[in-house]
C-alpha positions as CSV (number, residue, x, y, z in Angstrom):
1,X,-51.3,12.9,-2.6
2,X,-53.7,9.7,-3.1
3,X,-54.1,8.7,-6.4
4,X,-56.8,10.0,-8.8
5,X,-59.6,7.4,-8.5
6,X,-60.9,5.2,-11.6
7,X,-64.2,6.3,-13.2
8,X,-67.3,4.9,-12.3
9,X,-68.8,2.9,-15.2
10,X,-72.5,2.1,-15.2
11,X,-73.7,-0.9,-17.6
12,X,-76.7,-2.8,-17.8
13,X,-76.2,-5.7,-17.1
14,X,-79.3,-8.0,-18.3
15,X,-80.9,-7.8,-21.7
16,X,-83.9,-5.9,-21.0
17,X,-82.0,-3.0,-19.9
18,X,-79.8,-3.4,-22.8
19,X,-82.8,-2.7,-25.4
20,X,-82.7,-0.1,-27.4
21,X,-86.3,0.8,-26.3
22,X,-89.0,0.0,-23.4
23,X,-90.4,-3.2,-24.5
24,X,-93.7,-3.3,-24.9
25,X,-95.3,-5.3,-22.7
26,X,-92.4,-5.4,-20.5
27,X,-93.1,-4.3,-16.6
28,X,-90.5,-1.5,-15.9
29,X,-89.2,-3.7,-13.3
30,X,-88.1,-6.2,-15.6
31,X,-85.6,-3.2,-16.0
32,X,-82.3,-3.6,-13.6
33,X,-82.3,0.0,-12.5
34,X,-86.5,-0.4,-11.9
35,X,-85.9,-3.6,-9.3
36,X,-87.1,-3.2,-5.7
37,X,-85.3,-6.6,-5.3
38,X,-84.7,-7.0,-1.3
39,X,-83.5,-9.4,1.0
40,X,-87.2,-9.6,2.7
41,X,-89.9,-11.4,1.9
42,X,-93.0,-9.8,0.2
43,X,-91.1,-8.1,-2.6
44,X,-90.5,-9.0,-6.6
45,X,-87.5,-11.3,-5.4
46,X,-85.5,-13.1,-2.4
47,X,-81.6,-11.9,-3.0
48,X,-81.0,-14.4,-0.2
49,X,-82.2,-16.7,-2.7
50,X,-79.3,-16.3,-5.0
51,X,-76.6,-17.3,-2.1
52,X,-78.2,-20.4,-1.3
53,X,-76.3,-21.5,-4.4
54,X,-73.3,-19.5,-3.8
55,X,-70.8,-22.6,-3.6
56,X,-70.9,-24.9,-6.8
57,X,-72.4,-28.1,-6.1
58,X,-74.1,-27.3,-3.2
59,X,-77.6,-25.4,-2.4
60,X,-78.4,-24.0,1.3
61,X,-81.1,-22.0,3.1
62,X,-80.7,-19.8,5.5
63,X,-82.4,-20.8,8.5
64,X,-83.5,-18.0,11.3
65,X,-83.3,-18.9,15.2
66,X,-87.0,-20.5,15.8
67,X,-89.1,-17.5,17.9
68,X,-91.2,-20.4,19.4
69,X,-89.6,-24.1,19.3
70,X,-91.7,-27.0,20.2
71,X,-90.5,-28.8,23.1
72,X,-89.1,-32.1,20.6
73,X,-87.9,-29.4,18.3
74,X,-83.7,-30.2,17.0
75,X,-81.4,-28.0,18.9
76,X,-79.3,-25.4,16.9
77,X,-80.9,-26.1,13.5
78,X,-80.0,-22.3,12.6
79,X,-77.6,-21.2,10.8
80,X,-76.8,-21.8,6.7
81,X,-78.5,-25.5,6.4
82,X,-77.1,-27.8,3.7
83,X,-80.8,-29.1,2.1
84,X,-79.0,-31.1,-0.8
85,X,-75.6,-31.8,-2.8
86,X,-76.8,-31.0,-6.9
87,X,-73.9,-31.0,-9.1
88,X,-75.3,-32.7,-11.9
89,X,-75.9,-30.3,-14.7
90,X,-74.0,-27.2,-12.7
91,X,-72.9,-25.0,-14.9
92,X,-69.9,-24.4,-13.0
93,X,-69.2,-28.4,-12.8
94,X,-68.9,-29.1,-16.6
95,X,-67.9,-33.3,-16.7
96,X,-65.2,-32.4,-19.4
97,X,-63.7,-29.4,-17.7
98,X,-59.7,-29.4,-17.6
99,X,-59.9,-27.4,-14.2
100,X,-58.3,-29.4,-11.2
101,X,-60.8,-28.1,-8.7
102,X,-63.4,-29.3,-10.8
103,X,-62.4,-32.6,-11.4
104,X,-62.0,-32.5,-7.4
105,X,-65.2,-31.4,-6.1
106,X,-67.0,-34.1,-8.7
107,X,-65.5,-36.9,-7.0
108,X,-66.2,-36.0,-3.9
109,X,-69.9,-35.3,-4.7
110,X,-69.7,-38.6,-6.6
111,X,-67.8,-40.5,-3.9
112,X,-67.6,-40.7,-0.1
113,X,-68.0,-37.1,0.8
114,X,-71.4,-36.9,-1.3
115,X,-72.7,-40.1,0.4
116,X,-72.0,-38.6,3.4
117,X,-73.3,-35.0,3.0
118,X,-76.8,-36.8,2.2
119,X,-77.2,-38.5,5.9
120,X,-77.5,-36.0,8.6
121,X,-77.9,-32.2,9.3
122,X,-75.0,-30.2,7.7
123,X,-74.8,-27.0,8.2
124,X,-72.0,-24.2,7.5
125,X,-69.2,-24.3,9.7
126,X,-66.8,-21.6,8.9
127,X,-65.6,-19.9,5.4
128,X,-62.3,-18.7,4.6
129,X,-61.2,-16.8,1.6
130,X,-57.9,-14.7,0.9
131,X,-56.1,-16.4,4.3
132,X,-59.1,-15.2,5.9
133,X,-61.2,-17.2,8.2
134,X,-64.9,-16.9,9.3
135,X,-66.1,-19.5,12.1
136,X,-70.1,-18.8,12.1
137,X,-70.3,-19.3,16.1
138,X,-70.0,-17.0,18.5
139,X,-67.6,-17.2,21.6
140,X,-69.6,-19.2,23.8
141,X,-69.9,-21.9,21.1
142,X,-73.2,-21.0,20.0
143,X,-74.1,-21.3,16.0
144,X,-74.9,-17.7,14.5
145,X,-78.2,-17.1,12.9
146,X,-78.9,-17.8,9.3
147,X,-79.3,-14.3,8.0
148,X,-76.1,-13.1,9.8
149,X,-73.8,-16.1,7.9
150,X,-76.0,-14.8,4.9
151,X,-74.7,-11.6,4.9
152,X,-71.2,-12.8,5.8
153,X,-71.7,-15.1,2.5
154,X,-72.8,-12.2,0.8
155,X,-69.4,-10.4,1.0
156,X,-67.3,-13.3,-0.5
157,X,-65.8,-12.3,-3.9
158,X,-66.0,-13.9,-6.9
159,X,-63.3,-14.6,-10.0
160,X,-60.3,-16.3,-10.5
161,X,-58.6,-15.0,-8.3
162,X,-60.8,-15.6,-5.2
163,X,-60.5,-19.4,-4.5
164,X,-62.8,-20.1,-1.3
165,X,-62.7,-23.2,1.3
166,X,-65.7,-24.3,2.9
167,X,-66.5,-26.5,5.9
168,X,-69.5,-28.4,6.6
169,X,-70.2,-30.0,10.2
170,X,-72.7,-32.2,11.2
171,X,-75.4,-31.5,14.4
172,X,-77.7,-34.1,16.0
173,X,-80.7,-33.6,17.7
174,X,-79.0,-32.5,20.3
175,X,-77.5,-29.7,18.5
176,X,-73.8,-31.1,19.0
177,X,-71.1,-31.9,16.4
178,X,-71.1,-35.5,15.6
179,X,-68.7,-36.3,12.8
180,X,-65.7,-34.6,11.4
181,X,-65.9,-31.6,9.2
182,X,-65.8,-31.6,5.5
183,X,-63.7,-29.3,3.5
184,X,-64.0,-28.8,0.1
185,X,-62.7,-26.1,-2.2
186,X,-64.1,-24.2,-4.9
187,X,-65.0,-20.5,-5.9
188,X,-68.1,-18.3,-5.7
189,X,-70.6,-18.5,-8.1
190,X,-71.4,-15.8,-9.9
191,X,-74.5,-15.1,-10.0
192,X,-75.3,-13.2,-13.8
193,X,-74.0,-14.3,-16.9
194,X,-72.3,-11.7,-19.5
195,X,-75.3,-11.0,-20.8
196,X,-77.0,-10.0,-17.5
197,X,-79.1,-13.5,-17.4
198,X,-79.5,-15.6,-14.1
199,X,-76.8,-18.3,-14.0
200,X,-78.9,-21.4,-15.5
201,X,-77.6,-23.3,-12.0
202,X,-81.0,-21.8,-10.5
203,X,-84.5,-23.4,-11.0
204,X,-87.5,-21.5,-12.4
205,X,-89.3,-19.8,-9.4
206,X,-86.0,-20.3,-7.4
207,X,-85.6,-17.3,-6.8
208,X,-89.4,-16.1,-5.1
209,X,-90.0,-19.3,-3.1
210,X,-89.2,-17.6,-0.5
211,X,-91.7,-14.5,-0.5
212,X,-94.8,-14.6,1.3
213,X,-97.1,-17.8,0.6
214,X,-99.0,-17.6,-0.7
215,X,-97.8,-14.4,-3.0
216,X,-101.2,-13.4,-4.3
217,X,-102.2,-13.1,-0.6
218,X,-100.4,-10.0,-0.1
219,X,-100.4,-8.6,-3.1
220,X,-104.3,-8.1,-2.9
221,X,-103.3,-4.9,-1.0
222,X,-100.0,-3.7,-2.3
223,X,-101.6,-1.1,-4.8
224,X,-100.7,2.5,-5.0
225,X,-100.6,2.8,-1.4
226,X,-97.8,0.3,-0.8
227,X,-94.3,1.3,-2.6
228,X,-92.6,-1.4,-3.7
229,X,-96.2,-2.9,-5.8
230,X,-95.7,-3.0,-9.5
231,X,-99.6,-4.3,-9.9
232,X,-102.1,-2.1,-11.9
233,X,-104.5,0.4,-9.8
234,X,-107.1,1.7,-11.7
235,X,-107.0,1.0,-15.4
236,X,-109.5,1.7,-18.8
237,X,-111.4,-1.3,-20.3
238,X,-110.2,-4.1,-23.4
239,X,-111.8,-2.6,-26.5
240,X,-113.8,-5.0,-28.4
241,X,-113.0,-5.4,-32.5
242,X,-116.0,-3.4,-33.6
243,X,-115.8,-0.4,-31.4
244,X,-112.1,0.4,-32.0
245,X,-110.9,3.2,-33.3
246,X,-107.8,2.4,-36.2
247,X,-105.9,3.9,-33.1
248,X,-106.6,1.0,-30.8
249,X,-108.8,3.7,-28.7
250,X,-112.5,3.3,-28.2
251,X,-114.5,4.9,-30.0
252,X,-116.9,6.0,-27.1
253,X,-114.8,9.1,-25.8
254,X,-116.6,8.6,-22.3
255,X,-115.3,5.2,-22.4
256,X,-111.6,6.1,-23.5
257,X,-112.1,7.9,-20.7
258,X,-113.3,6.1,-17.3
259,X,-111.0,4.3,-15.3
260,X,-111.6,1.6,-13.6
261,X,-110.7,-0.3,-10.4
262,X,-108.4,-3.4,-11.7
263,X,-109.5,-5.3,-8.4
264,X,-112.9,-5.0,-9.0
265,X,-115.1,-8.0,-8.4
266,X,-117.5,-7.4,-11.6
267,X,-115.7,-8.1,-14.4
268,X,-118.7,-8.3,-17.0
269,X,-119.4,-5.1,-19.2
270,X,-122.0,-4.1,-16.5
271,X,-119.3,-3.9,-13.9
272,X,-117.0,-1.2,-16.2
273,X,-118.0,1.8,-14.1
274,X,-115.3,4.2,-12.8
275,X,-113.5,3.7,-10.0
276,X,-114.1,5.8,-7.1
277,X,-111.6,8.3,-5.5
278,X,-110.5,6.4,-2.5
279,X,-109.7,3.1,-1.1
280,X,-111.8,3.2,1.4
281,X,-114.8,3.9,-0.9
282,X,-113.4,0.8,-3.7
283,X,-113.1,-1.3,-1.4
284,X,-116.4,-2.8,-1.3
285,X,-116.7,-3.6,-5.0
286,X,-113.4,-5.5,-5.3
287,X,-112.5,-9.3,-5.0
288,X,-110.9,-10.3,-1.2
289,X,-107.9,-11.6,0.4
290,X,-109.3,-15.4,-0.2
291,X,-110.9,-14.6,-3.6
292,X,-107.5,-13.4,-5.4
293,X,-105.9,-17.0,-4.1
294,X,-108.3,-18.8,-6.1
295,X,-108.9,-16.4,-9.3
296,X,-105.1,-14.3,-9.4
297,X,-104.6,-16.1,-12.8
298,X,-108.1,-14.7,-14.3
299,X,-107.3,-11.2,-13.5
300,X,-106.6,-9.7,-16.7
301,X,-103.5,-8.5,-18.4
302,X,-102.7,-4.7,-18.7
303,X,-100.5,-3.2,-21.3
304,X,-100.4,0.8,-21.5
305,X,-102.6,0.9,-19.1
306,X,-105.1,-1.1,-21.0
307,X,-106.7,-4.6,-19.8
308,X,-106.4,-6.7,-23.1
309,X,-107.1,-10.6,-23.4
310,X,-105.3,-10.8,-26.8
311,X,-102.0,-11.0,-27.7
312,X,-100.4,-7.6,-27.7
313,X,-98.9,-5.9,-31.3
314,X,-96.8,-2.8,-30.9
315,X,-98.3,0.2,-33.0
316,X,-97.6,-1.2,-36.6
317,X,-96.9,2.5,-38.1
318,X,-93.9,2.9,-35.6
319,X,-90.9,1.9,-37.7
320,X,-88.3,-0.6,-36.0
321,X,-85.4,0.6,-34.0
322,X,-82.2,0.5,-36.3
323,X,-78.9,2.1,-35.5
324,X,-77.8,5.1,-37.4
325,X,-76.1,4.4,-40.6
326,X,-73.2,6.8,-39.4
327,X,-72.0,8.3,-36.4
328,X,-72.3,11.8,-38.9
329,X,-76.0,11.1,-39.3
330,X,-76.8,10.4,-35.7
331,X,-74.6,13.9,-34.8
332,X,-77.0,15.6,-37.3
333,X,-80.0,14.2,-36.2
334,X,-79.0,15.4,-32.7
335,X,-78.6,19.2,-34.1
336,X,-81.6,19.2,-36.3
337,X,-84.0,17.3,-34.3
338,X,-83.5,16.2,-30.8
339,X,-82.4,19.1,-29.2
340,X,-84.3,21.7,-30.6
341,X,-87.1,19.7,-29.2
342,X,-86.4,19.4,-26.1
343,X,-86.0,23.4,-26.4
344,X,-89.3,23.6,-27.8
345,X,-90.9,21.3,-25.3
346,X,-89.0,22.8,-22.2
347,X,-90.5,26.0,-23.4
348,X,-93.8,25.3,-23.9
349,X,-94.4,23.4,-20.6
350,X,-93.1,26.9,-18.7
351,X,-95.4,28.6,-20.9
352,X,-98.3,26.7,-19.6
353,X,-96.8,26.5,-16.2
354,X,-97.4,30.6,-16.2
355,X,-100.9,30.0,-17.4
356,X,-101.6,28.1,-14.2
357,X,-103.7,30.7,-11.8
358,X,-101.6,31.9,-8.5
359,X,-103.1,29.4,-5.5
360,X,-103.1,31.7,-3.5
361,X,-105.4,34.3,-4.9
362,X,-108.3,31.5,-6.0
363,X,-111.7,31.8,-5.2
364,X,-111.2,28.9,-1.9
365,X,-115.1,29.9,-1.0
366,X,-116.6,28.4,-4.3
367,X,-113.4,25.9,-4.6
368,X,-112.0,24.7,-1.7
369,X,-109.7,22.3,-3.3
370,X,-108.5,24.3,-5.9
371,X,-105.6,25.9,-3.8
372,X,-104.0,22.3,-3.3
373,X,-104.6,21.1,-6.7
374,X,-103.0,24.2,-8.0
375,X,-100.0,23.5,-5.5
376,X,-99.9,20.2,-7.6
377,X,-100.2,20.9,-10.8
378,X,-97.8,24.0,-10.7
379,X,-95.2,21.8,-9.2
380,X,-95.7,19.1,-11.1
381,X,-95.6,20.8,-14.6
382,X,-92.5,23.0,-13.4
383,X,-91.0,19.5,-12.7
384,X,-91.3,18.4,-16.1
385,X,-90.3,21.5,-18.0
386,X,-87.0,21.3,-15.7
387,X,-86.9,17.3,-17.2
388,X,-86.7,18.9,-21.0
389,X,-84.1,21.2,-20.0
390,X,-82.2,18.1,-18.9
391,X,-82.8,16.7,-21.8
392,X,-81.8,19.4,-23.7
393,X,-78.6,19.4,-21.8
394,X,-77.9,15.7,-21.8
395,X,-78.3,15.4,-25.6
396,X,-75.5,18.5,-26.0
397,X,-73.6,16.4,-23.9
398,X,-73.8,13.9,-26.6
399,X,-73.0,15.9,-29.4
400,X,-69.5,17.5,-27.2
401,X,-68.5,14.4,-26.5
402,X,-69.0,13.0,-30.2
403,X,-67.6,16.4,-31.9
404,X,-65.0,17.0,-30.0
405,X,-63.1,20.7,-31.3
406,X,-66.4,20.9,-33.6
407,X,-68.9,20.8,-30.8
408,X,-71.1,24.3,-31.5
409,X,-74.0,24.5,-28.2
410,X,-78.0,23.6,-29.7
411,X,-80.2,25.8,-27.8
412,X,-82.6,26.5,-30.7
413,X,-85.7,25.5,-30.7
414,X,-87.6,23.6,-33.1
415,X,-90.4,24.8,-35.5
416,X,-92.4,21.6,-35.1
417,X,-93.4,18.8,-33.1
418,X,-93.6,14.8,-34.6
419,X,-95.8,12.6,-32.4
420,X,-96.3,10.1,-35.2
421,X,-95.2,9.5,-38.4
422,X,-97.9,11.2,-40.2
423,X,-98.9,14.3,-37.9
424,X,-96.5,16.4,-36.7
425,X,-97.6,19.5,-34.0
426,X,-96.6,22.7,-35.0
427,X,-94.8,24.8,-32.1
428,X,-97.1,26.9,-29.8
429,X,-97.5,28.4,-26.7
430,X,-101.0,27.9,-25.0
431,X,-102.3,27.7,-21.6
432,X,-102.6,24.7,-20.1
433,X,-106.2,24.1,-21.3
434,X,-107.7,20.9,-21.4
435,X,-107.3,20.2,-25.3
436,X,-102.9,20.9,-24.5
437,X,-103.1,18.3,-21.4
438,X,-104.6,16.2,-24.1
439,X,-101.8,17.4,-27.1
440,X,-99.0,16.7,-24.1
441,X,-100.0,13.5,-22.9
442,X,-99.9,12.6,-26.9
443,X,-96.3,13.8,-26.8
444,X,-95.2,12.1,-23.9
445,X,-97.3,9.1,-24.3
446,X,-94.9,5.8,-23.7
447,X,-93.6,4.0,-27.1
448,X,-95.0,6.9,-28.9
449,X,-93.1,9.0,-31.3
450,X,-91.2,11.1,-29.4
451,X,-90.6,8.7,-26.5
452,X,-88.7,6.2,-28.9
453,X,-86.6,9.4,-30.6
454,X,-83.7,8.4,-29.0
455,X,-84.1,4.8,-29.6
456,X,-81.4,5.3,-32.7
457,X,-79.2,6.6,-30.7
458,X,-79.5,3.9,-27.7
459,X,-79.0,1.0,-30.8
460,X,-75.6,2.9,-31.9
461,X,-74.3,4.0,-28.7
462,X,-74.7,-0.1,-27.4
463,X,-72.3,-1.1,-30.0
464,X,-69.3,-2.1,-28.7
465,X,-67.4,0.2,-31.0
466,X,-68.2,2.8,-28.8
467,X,-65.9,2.3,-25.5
468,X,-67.2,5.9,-23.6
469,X,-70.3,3.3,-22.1
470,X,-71.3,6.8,-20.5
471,X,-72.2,7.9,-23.9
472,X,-74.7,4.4,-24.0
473,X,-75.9,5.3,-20.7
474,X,-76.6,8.8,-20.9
475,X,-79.1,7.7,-24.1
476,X,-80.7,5.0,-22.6
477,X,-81.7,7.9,-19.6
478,X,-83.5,10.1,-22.0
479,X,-85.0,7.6,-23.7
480,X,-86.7,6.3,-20.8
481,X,-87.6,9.1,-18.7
482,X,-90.6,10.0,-20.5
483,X,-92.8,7.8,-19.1
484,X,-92.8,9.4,-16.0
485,X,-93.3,13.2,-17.5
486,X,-96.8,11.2,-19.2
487,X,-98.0,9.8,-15.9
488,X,-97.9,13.6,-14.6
489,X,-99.8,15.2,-17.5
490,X,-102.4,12.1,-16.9
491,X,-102.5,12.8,-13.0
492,X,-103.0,17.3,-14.2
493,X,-105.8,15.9,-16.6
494,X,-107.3,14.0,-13.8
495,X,-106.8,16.7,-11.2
496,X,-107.9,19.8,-13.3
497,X,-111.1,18.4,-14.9
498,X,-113.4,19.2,-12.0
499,X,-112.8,22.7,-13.0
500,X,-113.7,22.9,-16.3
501,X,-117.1,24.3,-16.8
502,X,-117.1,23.9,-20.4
503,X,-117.7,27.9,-20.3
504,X,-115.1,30.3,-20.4
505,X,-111.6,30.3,-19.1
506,X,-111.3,27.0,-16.7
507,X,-111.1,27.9,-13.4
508,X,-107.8,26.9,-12.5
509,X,-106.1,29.1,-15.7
510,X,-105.4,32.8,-15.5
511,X,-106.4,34.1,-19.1
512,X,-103.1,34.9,-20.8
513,X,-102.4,35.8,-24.7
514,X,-99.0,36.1,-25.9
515,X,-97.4,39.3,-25.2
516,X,-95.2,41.7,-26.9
517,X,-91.8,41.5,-27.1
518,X,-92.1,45.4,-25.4
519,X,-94.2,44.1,-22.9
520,X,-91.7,41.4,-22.0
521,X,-89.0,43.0,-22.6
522,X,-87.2,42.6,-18.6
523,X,-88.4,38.4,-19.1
524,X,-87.0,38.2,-22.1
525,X,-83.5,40.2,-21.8
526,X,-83.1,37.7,-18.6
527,X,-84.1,34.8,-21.1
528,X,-81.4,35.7,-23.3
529,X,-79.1,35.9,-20.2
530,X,-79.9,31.6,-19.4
531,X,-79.4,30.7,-22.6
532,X,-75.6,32.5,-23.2
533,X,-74.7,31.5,-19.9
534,X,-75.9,28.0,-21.2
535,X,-74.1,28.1,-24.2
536,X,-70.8,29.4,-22.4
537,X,-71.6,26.5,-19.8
538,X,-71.9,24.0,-23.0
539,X,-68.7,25.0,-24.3
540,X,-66.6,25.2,-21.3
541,X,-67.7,21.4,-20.3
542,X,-66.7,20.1,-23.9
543,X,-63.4,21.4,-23.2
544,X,-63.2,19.3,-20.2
545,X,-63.2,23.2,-17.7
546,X,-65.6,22.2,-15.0
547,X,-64.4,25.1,-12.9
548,X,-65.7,28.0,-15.5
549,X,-68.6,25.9,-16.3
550,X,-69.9,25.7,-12.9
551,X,-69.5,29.2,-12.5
552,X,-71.9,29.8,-15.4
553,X,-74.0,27.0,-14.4
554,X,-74.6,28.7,-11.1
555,X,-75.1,32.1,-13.0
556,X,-77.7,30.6,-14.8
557,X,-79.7,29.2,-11.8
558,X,-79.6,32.8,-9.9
559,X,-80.8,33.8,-13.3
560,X,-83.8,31.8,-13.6
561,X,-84.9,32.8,-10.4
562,X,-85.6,36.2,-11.4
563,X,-86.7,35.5,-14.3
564,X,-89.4,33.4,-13.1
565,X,-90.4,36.0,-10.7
566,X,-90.8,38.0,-14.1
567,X,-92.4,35.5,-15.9
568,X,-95.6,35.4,-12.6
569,X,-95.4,39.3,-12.5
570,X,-96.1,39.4,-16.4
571,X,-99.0,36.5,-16.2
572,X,-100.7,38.4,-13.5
573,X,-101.0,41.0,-16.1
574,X,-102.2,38.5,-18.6
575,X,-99.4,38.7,-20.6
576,X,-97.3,35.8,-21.8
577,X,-93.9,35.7,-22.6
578,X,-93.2,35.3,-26.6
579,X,-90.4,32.5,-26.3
580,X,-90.8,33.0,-30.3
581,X,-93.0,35.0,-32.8
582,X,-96.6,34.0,-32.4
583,X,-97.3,34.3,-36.4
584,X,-93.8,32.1,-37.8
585,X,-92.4,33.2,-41.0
């Protein structure tokens, strides 16, 4: 029998993803795990950037078989090109190093070799690593193409154990080898420091000079509608000093409220209308292809989703992120506090998901997008009430793996609600009316109170006391997965206001009170059923018995099937189910 394999450990590996918090101001691809870093151009980054500089001393491109040489044109000029020797200042070249292979490669680069390496075309000839050889020609002879001796290049390891031997050869015009090859021996570079930072061997803007030139040029349509685009869409306006709220918010709710096209051409005050609904119909009104070459540094800044021309302050009456004073107090605060409310919230969202009317049964005569925007929404907010009860699971899994013996299940859930340090929400169960979207969005909104609650835990998990890094991990993932459960309760409020009348029950909404616990008696016996089978789930993982916790696991799931079949046949009655007593004691 094979050997059990090692566990996989995930660590950040640069020092944004490291912070005990999103950073405000900070992109969320300046996270690791947010990169859409590629080997193609017209991404954040080049990767084939970071191999040009993969042997110390040295720095390549890798050049592509010309589609359409001139006539004069060099043969055979693909391949991985030698532009320049550059060991001064290399990091992994230090003058006063005691390493042999050091010493070695600076007097070549200082002596015959590096004079000669600086007269000609040198180009890549073959790589060998671990009594392994790689000639980069194929078997007539012919010189491989530069991104196939990337990738090769790219599956060279790195360490002390891994010396490598390069040779370079040198072409003429005529594509032929002239002179005799160079060896020289070294190691890889690695290409991150220990503290996740780019090796300081590579030059500001190294690593995009690559991507498409100029950048700006293609970014001008690399909005919503183009996946890897980081770039605003449609944003709300800078807020000037005497119409702000304390809150940073205008003070003109209509304002607070109109988004506008971040492209658009107009940027005076008269030019803040709101964007329209597609891009066909923005188009128009927003600055072109040549325009964004010329003014891409005057489009303004956007942080939380607000243009801003000042310099940014985080929300002073958010205290600073500071580890717990004891592992005791951040077990309690898991018990007291962060579980229950991911109960609470997990609870509430289904409670407003069975508010939501059936699509199927609208009015599609006198709304004929209702139907789809129903599919939406329902989805949507099923989507994140299933993200609390992940939560809610993720930070038991904290507190079994920091009891131990003592672990006891949390699946109670909390009277009350923080959003800030001075109002706190009591717990309620409501429709999804317009004023909750609004109360949700507070709850989810990014850096807010509740989206930094497991910020203490992220700064005391990081410390390298701590040697379970899943623990650090599994904190940092609930800390930062609220942003997306606040983008959805945005997209609902956008979605859902066309139905709002302003009289009556909103179109979209079936009108449901709070029931009975006689009423819902059958949804609430088979709630009782998902949370025991949770709480026997709980337990059985803390004591390391996957086997019997799946098999509750999947109990659950077969349980919360019927129950939400309950739950729809109850709100077609206009009955709600009373997760807890609608008058608290």
């Amino acid at each position: 029998m094979s050997e059990k394999p090692a566990p996989i450990r995930i660590k950040p590996r640069n020092l944004t993803a490291r912070a005990a918090y999103k950073v405000p101001g900070n992109p969320d691809n300046t996270r690791l795990d947010g990169s859409v870093g590629n080997c193609f151009p017209g991404l954040e980054m080049d990767v084939r950037d970071l191999d040009r500089r993969f042997f110390p001393g040295l720095v390549f491109n890798a050049v592509r078989v010309p589609l359409n040489p001139v006539p004069e044109a060099p043969e055979n000029t693909q391949g991985f090109h030698l532009v320049y020797v550059d060991y001064f200042y290399d990091p992994m070249l230090p003058d006063d190093s005691s390493a042999p292979w050091v010493q070695d490669l600076l007097d070549a680069y200082r002596g015959d070799i590096g004079a000669k390496l600086s007269s000609g075309r040198w180009f890549l000839a073959w790589v060998e690593q671990g009594g392994r050889r790689i000639l980069f020609r194929d078997d007539k002879g012919k010189p491989y193409d530069g991104m196939l001796v990337w990738r090769f290049i790219r599956s060279l390891e790195c360490g002390e154990d891994h010396p490598v031997t390069i040779a370079l050869e040198r072409r003429n015009h005529d594509g032929v080898v002239d002179a005799p090859p160079v060896l020289l021996h070294g190691y890889r570079r690695q290409y991150r420091t220990e503290a996740g930072v780019f090796d300081t061997a590579y030059d500001p803007g190294e690593l995009t000079q690559s991507l498409c030139n100029p950048w700006s040029h293609d970014f001008r349509d690399c909005g919503c509608h183009y996946w890897p685009s980081n770039h605003p869409d449609v944003v709300t306006a800078e807020v000037p000093h005497d119409t702000r709220l304390p809150t940073g918010a205008p003070d003109d709710p209509v304002v607070a409220e109109t988004y506008l096209d971040w492209l658009r051409s107009n940027k005076s005050p008269s030019g803040n209308v709101a964007a329209l609904n597609t891009v066909e119909q923005n188009r128009p009104f927003q600055i072109d292809h040549y325009e964004v070459n010329q003014m891409w540094s005057d489009l303004p800044i956007v942080v939380e989703g607000r243009e801003t021309g000042e310099v940014y302050e985080a929300d002073t009456d958010l205290p600073g992120v500071e580890p717990y004073e004891s592992v005791a107090a951040m077990v309690k605060d898991l018990q007291t506090r962060l579980a229950p409310m991911e109960m609470t919230l997990s609870l509430q969202y289904l409670y407003a998901y069975f508010s939501l009317a059936d699509p199927e049964t609208v009015d599609s005569e006198r709304w004929p997008t209702l139907k789809d925007d129903l599919i939406f929404a329902r989805r949507a907010l099923l989507e994140v009430a299933i993200g609390e009860m992940t939560h809610m699971r993720w930070a038991n899994q904290l507190l079994w793996s920091l009891q131990g013996k003592d672990y006891e299940p949390v699946l109670t859930p909390a009277l009350a609600l923080p959003i800030g340090p001075k109002r706190i929400i009591p717990r309620s169960l409501r429709p999804l009316t317009p004023e909750a979207i609004d109360d949700f969005i507070e709850i989810e909104r990014p850096d807010g109170f509740i989206d930094r609650a497991y910020a203490q835990c992220v700064a005391t998990l990081e410390h390298k006391a701590f040697t379970d890094r899943r623990l650090y991990a599994l904190a940092v993932r609930i800390d930062t997965d609220g942003d997306e459960h606040f983008l959805r309760f945005r997209q609902m409020k956008d979605v859902l206001a066309k139905y709002q009348s302003g009289r009556g029950t909103p179109a979209y909404l079936r009108p449901i009170q709070v029931g009975s616990e006689t009423q819902a008696q059958e949804a609430l016996d088979l709630f009782r059923r998902i949370t025991d089978g949770l709480e026997q789930a709980y337990q059985n993982e803390a004591q390391n018995r996957f086997t019997e916790a799946q098999e509750y696991i999947q109990q659950v799931r077969d349980t919360m099937k019927s129950f939400r079949v309950a739950g729809e046949a109850l709100a077609e009655k206009g009955v709600g189910i009373p997760f807890w007593p609608e008058v608290e004691t």
